[in-house]
C-alpha positions as CSV (number, residue, x, y, z in Angstrom):
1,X,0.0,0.0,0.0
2,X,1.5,3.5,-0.7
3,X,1.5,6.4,1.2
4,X,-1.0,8.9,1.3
5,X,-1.8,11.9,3.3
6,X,-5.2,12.4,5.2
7,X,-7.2,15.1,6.2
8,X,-8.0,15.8,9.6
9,X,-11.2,14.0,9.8
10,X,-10.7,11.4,7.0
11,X,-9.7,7.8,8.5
12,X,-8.7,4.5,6.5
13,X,-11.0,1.7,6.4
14,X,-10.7,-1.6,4.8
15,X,-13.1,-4.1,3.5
16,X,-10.8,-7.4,5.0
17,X,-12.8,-9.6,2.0
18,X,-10.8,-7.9,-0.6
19,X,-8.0,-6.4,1.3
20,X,-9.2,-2.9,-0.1
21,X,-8.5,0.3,1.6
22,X,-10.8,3.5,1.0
23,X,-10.1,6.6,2.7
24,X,-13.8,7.7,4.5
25,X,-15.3,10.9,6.4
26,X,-17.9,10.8,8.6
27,X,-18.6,14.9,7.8
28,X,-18.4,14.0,4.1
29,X,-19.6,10.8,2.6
30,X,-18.2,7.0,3.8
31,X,-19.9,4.1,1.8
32,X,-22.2,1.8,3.4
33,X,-23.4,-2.0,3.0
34,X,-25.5,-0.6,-0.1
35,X,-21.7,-0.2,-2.2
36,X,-20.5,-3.3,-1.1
37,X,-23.5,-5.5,-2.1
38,X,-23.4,-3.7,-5.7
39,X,-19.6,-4.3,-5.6
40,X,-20.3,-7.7,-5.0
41,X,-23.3,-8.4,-7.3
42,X,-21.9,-6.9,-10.6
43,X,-20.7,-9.3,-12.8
44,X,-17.7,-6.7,-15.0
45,X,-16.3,-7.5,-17.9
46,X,-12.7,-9.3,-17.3
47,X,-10.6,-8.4,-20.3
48,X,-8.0,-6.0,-20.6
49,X,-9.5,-4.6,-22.7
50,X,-13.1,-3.6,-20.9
51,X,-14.1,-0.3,-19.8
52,X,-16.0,0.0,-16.8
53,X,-17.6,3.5,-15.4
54,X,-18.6,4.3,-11.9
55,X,-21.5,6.9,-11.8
56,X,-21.9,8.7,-8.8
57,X,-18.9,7.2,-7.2
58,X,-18.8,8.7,-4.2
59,X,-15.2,8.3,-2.4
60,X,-14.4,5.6,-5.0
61,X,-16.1,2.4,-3.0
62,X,-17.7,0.9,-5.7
63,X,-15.3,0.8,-8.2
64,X,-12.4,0.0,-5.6
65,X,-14.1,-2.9,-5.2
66,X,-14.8,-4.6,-8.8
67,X,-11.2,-3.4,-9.5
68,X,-9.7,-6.8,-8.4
69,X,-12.4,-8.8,-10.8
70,X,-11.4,-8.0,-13.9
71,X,-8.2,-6.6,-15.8
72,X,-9.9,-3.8,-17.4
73,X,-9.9,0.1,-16.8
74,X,-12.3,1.4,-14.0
75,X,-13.4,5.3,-14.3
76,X,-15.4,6.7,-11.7
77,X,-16.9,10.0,-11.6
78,X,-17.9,12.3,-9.0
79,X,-19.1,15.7,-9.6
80,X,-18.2,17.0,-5.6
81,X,-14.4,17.6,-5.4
82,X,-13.6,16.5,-2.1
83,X,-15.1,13.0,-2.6
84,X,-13.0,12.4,-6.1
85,X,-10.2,13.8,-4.4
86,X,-10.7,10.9,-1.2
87,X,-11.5,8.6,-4.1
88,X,-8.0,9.7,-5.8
89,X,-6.0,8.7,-2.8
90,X,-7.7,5.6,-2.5
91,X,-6.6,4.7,-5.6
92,X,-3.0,5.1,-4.7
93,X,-3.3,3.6,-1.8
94,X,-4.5,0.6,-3.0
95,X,-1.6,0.8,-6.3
96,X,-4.4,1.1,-8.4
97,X,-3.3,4.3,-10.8
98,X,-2.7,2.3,-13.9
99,X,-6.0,0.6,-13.3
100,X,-8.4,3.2,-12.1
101,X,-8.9,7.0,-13.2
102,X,-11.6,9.2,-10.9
103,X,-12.7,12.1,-13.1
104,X,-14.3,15.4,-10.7
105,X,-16.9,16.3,-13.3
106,X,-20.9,16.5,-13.3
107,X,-21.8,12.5,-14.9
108,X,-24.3,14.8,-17.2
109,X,-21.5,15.9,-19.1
110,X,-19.6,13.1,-18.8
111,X,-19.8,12.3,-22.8
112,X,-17.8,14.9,-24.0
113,X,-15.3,13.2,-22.1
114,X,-15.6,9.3,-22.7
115,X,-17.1,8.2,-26.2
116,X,-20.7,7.2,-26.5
117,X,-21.5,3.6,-27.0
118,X,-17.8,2.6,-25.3
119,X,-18.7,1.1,-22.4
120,X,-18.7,-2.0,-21.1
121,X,-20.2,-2.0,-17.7
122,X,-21.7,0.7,-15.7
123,X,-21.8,0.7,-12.1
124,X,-23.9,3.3,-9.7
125,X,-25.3,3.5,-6.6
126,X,-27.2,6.5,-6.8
127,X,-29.2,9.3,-4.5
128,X,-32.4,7.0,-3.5
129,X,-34.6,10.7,-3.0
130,X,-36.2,12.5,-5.0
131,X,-35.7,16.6,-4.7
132,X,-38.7,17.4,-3.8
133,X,-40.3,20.7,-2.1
134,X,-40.7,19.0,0.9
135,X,-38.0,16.4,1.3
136,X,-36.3,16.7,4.2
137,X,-32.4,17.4,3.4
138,X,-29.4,16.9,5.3
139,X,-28.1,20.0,6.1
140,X,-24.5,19.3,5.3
141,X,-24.6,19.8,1.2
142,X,-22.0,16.4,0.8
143,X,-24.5,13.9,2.3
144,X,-27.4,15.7,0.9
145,X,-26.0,15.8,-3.0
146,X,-25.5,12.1,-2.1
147,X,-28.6,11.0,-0.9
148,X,-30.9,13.5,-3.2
149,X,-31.4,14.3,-6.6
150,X,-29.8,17.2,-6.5
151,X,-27.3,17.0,-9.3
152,X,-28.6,14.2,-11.0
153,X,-32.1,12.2,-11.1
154,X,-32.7,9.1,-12.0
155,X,-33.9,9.8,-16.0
156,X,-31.2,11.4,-16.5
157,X,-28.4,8.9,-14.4
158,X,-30.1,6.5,-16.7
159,X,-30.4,8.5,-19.8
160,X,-26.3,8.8,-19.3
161,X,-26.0,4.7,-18.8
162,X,-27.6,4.0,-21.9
163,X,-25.6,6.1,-24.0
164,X,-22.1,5.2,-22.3
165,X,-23.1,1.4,-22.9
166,X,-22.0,-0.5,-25.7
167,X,-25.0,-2.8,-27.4
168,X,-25.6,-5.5,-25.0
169,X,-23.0,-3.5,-22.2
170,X,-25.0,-4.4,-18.9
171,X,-25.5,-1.9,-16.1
172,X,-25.2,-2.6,-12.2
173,X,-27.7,-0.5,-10.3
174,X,-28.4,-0.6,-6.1
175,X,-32.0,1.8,-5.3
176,X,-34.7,1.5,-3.2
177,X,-37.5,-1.0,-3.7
178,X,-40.5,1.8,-3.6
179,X,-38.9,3.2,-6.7
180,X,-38.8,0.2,-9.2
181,X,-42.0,1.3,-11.6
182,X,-40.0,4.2,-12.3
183,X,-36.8,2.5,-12.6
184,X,-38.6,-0.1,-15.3
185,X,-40.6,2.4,-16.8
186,X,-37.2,4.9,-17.3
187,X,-35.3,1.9,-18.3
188,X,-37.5,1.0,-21.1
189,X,-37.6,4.1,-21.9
190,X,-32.8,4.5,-22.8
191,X,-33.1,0.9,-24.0
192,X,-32.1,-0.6,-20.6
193,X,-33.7,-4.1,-20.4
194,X,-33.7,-5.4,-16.4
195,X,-32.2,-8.9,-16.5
196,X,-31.5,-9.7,-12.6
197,X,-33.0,-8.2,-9.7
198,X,-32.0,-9.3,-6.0
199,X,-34.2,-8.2,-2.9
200,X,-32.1,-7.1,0.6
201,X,-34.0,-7.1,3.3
202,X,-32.5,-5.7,7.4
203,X,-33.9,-9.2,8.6
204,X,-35.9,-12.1,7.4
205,X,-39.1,-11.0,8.8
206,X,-38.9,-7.2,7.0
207,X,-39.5,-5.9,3.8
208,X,-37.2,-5.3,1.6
209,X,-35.4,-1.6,1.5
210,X,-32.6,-2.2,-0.9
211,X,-32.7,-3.5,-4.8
212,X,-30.5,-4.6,-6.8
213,X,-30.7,-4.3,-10.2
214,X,-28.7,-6.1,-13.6
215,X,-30.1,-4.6,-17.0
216,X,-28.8,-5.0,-20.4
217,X,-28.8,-2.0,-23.1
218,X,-31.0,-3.4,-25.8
219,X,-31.5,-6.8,-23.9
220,X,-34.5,-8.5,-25.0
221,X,-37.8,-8.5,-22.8
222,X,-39.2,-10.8,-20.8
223,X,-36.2,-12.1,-19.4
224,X,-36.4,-11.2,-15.8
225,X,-34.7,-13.1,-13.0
226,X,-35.7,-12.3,-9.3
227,X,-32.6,-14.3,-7.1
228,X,-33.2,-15.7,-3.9
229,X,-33.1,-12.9,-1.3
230,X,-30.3,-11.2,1.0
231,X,-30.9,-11.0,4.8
232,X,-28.7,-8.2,6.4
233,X,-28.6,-9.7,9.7
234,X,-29.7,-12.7,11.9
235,X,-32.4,-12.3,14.2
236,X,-30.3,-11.2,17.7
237,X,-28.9,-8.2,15.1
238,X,-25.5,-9.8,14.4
239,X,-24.4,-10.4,10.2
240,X,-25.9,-13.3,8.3
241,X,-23.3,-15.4,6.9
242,X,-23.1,-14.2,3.3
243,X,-23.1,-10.7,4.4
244,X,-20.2,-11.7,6.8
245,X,-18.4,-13.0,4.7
246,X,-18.4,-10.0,2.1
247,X,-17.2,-7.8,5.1
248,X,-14.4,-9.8,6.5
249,X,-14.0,-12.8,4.7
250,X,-14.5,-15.3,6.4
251,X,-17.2,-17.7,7.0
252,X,-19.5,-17.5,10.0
253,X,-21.6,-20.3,11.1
């Protein structure tokens, strides 16, 4: 691991599965079980060759994470420049600069930078909320551009997948369950064809409040697989095994 300088109230955490390091900040942004679970569901590319984007990246989680499953170039973007810049010095941390490039730009621009129709895989773990009139907002402007629409909503996140995609690129979404009409009906709409959806749910006996979500640009409908669920914790509030496992890895009866 190199050497890399912190800010006062930046620490480093590691995810032990994948002997990752990711510089986090409780007053800015640090990644949560959502970014692992995407990390862990998306199926990249492998080749050298591939191209893989990370929209909304955040501090860099997500696409830290895939890096080690494929041999291909990870770019994440992050339109708020102290988060790209964490993300930046997690990526030399983890000796990742000839594998990884964070761009600080707004994702709705992000074509003039990286060709249309390029893409391999798309990642994202975007703002679950809606900006609306009356949503309640975190008053510090870091965790409120990343849990609301502020910069981005979700038309025009996906409006950006579809045309960074290649034909048949596939895109690797975690959102909220309450949202998924919109998410099919937007889909459909940029030629994004859902192909697996997985359920997370806190414990076995509570809904569901995470999705997550393969689709396929120009995938053919009527191919929709729903995997068997994800339970968050056992019932006395400690990990399930699976979950567990992604966090330290190692098993856990």
């Amino acid at each position: 691991m190199a050497d890399v300088t912190l800010h006062a109230d930046e620490r480093i955490d590691q995810l032990y599965s994948k002997q990752v390091q990711i510089i986090q900040s409780s007053q800015v942004f640090a990644f949560s079980l959502d970014a692992v679970l995407l990390g862990d569901f998306a199926q990249v590319a492998k080749g050298a060759k591939s191209q893989i984007v990370d929209l909304c990246a955040g501090n860099g989680a997500v696409g830290l994470f895939v890096s080690a499953k494929t041999h291909g170039h990870v770019t994440a973007v992050e339109i708020q420049p102290r988060l790209a810049d964490m993300a930046e010095r997690s990526v030399i941390l983890n000796d990742l600069t000839a594998q990884m490039t964070v761009l600080n730009e707004d994702l709705l621009k992000i074509t003039q930078q990286l060709p249309k129709d390029f893409v391999d895989t798309v990642l994202c773990n975007p703002p679950y909320f809606k900006d609306q009139p009356q949503s309640v907002k975190n008053p510090n402007p870091h965790l409120a551009i990343a849990r609301h629409e502020l910069s981005a909503n979700l038309d025009q996140i996906l409006a950006v997948t579809s045309d960074l995609l290649k034909m048949n690129g596939k895109a690797y979404f975690v959102h909220r369950p309450e949202r998924l009409d919109e998410l099919f009906t937007l889909m459909q709409a940029h030629r994004l064809a859902p192909k697996r959806l997985r359920f997370v749910h806190p414990k076995a006996d509570r809904e569901a409040n995470m999705v997550l979500i393969e689709m396929i640009k120009d995938g053919k409908p009527n191919g929709v697989r729903i995997l068997p669920p994800l339970v968050v914790y056992h019932a006395d509030g400690t990990y399930g095994k699976e979950v567990h496992t992604l966090l330290y890895g190692e098993t856990k009866a």
